[in-house]
C-alpha positions in Angstrom: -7.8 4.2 1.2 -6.9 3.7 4.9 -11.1 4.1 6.1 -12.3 1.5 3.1 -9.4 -0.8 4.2 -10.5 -0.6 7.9 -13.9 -2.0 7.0 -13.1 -4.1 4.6 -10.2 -5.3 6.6 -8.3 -7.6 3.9 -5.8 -10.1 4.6 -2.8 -7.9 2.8 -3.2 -5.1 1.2 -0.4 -3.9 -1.3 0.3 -0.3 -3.0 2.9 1.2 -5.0 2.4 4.6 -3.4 4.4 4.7 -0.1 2.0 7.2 1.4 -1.2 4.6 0.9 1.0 1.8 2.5 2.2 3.8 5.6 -1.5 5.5 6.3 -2.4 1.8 6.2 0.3 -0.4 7.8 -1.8 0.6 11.2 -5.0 -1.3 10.6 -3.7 -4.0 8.0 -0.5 -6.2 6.7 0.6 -3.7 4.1 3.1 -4.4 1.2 5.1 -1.7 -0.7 5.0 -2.3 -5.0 8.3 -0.7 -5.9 7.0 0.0 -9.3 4.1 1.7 -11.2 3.5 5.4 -11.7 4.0 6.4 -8.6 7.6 4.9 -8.9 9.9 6.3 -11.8 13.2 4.1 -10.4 14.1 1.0 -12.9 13.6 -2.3 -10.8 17.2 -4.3 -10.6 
């Protein structure tokens, strides 16, 4: 996602994979979702 967000180059850009949001947090504002598929945990 990292390339398409470099072009596009949004304001924020959120994910609930913590890979997408690292490879990311170098070119744009990124936000961690701490829920979805990606992540099993029950929200408090």
């Amino acid at each position: 996602k990292e390339p398409i967000l470099a072009k596009f180059r949004p304001h924020i850009f959120f994910d609930d994979q913590q890979s997408y949001c690292l490879s990311a947090a170098g070119k744009v504002p990124t936000g961690h979702v701490p829920s979805g598929i990606a992540n099993k945990q029950e929200c408090i």
